[in-house]
N, CA, C and O atoms as CSV, one atom per row, in Angstrom:
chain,resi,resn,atom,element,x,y,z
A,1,UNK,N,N,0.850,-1.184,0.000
A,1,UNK,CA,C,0.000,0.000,0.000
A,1,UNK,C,C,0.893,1.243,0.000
A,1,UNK,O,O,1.780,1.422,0.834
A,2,UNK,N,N,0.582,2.132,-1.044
A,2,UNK,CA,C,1.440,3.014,-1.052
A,2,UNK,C,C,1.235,4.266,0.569
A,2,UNK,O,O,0.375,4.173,1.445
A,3,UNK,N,N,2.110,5.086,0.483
A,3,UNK,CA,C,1.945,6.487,1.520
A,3,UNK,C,C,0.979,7.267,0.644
A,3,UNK,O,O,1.022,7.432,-0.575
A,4,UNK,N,N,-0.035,7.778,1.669
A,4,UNK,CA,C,-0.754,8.859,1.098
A,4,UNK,C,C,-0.239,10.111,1.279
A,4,UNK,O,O,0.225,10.302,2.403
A,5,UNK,N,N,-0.171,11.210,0.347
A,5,UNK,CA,C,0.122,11.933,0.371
A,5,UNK,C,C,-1.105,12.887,0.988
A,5,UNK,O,O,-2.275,12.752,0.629
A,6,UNK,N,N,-0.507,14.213,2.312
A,6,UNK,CA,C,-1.360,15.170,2.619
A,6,UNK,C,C,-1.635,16.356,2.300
A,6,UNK,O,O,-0.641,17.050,2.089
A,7,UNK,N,N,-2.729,16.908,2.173
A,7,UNK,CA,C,-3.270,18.044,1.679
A,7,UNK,C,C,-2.283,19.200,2.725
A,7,UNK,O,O,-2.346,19.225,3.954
A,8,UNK,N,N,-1.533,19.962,1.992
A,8,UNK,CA,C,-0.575,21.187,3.225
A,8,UNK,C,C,-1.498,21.840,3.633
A,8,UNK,O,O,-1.815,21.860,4.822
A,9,UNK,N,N,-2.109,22.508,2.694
A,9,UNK,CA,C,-3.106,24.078,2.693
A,9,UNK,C,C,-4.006,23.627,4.122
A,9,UNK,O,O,-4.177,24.364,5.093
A,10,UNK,N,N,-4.613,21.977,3.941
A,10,UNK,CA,C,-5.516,21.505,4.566
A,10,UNK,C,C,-4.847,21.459,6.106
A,10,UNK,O,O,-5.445,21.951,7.063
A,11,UNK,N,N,-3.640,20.864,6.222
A,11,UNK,CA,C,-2.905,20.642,7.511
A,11,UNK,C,C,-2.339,22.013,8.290
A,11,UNK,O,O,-1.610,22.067,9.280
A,12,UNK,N,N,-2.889,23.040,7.551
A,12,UNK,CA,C,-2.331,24.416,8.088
A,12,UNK,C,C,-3.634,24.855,8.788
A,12,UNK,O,O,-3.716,25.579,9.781
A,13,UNK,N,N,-4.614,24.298,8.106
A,13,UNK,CA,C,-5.475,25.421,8.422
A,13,UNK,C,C,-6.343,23.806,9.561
A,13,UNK,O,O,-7.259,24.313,10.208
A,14,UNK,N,N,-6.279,22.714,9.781
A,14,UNK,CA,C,-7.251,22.214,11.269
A,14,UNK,C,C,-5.767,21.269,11.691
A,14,UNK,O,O,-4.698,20.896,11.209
A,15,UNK,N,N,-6.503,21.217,12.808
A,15,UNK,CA,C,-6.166,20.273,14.141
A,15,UNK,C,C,-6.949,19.667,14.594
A,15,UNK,O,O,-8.167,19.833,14.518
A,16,UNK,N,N,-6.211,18.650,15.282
A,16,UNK,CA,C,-7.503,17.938,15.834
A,16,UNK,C,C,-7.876,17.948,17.661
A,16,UNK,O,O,-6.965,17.664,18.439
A,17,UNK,N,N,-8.814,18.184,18.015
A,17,UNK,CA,C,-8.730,18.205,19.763
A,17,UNK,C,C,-7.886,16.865,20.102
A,17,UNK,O,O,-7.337,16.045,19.367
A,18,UNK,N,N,-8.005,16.974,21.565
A,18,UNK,CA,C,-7.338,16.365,22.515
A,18,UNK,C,C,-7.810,15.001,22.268
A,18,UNK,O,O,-6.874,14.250,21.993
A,19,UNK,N,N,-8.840,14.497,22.277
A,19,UNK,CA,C,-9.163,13.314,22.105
A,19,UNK,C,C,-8.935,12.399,20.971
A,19,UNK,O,O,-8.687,11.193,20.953
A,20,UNK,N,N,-9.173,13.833,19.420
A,20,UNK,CA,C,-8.975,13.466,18.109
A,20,UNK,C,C,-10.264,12.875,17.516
A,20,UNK,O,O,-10.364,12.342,16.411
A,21,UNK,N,N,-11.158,13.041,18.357
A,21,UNK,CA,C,-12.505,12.569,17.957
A,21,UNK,C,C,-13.155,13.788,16.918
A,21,UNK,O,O,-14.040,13.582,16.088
A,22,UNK,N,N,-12.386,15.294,17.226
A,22,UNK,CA,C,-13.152,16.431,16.144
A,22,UNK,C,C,-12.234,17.028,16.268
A,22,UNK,O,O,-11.365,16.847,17.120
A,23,UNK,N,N,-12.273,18.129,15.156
A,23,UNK,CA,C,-11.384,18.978,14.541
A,23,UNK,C,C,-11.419,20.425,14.462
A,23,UNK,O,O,-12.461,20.954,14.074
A,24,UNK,N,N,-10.550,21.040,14.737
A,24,UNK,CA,C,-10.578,22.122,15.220
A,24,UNK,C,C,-10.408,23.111,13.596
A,24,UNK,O,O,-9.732,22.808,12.612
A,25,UNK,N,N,-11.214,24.228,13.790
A,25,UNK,CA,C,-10.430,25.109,12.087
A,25,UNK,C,C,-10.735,26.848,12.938
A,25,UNK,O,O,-11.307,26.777,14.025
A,26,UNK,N,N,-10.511,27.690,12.638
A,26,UNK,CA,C,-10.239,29.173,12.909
A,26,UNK,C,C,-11.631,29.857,11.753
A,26,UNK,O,O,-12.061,29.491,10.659
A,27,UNK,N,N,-11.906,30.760,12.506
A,27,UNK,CA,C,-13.294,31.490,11.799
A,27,UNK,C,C,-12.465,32.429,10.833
A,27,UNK,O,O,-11.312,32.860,10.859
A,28,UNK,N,N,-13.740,32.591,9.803
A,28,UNK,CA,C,-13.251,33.514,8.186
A,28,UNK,C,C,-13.104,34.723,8.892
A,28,UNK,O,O,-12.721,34.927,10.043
A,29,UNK,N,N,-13.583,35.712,7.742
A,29,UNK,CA,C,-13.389,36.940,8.011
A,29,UNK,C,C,-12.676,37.989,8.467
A,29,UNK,O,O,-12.921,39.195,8.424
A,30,UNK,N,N,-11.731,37.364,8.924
A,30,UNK,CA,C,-10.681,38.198,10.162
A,30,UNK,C,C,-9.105,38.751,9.525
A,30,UNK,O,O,-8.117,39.156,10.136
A,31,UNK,N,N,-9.278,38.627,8.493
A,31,UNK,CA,C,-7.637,38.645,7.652
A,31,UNK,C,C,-7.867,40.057,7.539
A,31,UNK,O,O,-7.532,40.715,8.524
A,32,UNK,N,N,-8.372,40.688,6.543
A,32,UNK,CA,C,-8.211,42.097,5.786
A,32,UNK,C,C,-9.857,42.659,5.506
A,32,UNK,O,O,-10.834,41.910,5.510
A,33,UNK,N,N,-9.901,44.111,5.272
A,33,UNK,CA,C,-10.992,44.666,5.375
A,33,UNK,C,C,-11.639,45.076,6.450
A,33,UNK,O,O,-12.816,45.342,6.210
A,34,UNK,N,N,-11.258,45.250,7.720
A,34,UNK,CA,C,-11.861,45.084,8.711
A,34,UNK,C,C,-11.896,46.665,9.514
A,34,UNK,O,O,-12.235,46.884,10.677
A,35,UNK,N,N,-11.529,47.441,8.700
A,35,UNK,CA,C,-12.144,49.085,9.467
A,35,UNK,C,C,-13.674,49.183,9.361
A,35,UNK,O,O,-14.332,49.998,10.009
A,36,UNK,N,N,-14.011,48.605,8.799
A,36,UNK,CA,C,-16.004,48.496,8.821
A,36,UNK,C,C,-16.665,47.572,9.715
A,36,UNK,O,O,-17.887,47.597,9.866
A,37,UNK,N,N,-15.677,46.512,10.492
A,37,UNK,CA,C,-16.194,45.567,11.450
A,37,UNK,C,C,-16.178,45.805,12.516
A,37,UNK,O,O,-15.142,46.212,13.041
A,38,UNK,N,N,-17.152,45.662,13.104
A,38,UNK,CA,C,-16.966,46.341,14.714
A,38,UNK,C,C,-15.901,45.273,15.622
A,38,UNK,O,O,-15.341,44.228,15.291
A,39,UNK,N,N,-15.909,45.862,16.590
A,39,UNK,CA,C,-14.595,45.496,17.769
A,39,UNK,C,C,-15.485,44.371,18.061
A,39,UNK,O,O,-14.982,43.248,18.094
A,40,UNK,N,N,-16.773,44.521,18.284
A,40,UNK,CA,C,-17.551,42.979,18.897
A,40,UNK,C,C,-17.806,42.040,17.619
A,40,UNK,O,O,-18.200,40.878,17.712
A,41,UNK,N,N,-17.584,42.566,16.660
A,41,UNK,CA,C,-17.664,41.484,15.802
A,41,UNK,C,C,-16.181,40.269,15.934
A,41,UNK,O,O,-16.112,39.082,16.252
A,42,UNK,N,N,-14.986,41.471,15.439
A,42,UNK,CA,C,-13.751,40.672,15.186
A,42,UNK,C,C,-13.140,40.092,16.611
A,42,UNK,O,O,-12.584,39.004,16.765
A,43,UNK,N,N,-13.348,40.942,17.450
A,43,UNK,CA,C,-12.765,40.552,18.547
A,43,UNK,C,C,-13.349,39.236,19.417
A,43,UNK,O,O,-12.703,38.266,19.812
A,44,UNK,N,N,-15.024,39.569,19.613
A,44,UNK,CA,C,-15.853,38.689,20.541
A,44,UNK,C,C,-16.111,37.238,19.405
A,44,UNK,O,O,-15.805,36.080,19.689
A,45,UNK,N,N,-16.677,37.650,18.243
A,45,UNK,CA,C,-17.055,36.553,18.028
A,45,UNK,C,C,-16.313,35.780,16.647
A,45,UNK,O,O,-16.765,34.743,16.162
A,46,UNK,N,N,-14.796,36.673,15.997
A,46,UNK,CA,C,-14.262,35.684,15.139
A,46,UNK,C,C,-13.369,35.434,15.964
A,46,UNK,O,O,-12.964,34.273,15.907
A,47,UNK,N,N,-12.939,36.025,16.654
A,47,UNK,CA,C,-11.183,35.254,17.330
A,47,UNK,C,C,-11.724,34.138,18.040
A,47,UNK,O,O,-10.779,33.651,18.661
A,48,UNK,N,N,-12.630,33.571,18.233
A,48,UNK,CA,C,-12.998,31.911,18.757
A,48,UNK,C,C,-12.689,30.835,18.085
A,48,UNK,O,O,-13.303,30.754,17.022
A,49,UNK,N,N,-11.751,29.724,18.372
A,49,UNK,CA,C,-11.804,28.521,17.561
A,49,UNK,C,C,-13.127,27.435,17.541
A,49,UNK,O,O,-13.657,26.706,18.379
A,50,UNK,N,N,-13.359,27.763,16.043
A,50,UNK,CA,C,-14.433,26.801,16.057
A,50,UNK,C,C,-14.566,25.108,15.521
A,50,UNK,O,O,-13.738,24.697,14.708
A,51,UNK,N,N,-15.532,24.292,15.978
A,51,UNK,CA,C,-15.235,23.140,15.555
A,51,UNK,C,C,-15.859,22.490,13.711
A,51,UNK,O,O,-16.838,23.022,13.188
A,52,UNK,N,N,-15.413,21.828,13.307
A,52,UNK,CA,C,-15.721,21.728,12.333
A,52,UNK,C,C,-16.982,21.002,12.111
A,52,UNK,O,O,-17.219,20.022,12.818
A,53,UNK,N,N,-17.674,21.312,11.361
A,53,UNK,CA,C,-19.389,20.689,11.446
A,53,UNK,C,C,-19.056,19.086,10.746
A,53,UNK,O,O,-18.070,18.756,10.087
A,54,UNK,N,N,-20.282,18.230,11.160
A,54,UNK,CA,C,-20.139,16.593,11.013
A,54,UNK,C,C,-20.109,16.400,9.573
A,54,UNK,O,O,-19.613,15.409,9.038
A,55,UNK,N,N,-20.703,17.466,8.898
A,55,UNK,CA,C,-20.876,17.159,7.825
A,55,UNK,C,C,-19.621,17.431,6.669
A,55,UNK,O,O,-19.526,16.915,5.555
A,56,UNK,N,N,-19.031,18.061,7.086
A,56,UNK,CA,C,-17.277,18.310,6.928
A,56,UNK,C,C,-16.460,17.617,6.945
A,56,UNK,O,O,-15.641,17.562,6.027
A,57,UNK,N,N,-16.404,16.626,8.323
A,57,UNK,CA,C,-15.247,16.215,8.871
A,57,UNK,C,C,-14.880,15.327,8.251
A,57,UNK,O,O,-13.671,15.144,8.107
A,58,UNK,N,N,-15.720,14.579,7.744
A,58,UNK,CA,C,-14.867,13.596,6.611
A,58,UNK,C,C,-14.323,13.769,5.607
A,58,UNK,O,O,-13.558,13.010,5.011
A,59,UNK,N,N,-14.781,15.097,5.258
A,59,UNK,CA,C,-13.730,15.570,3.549
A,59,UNK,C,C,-12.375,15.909,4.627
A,59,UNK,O,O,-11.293,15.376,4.380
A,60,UNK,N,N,-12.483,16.576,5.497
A,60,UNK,CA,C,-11.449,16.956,6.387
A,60,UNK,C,C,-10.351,16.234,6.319
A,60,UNK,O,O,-9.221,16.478,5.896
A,61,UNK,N,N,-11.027,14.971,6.971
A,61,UNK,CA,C,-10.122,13.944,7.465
A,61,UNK,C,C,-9.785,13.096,5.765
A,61,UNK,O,O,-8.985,12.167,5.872
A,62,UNK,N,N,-10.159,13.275,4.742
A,62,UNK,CA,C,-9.765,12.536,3.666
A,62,UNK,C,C,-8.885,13.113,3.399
A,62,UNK,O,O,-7.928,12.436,3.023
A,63,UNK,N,N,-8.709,14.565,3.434
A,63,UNK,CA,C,-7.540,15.476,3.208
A,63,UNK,C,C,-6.339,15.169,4.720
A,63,UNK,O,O,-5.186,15.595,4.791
A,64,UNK,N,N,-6.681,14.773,5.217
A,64,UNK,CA,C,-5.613,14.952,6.172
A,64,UNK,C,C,-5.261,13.312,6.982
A,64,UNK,O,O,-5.298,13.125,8.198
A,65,UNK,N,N,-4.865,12.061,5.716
A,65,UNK,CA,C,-5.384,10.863,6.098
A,65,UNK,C,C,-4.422,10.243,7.327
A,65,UNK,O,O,-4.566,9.067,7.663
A,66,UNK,N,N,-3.074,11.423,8.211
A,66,UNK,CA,C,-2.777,10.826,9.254
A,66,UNK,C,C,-3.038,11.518,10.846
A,66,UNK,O,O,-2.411,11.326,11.888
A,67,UNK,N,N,-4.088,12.290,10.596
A,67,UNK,CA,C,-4.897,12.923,11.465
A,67,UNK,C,C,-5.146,11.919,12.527
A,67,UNK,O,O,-5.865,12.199,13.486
């Protein structure tokens, strides 16, 4: 069986929690453009790590097959 090769872009951007049962990814929006976003937007509710939805996690994890 050959080595699978991993998605980089994919391995930069999740992790997986402590258990490894789900996967961790960082909220959009927050890079550039942001003199029009309020302080409670960028601050309170993108700087939170969020988890990746069920319906995701398996393209996730196909991209990332030693997760």
């Amino acid at each position: 069986m050959p080595k699978l090769k991993t998605r980089k872009s994919a391995a930069k951007r999740f992790r997986p929690t402590g258990s490894g049962k789900k996967i961790f990814r960082r909220k959009a929006f927050k890079n550039h453009l942001l003199q029009h976003k309020s302080s409670e937007r960028t601050r309170r509710r993108l700087s939170h790590i969020a988890l990746v939805s069920e319906e995701d996690e398996k393209n996730v994890r196909l991209m990332l097959p030693y997760m």
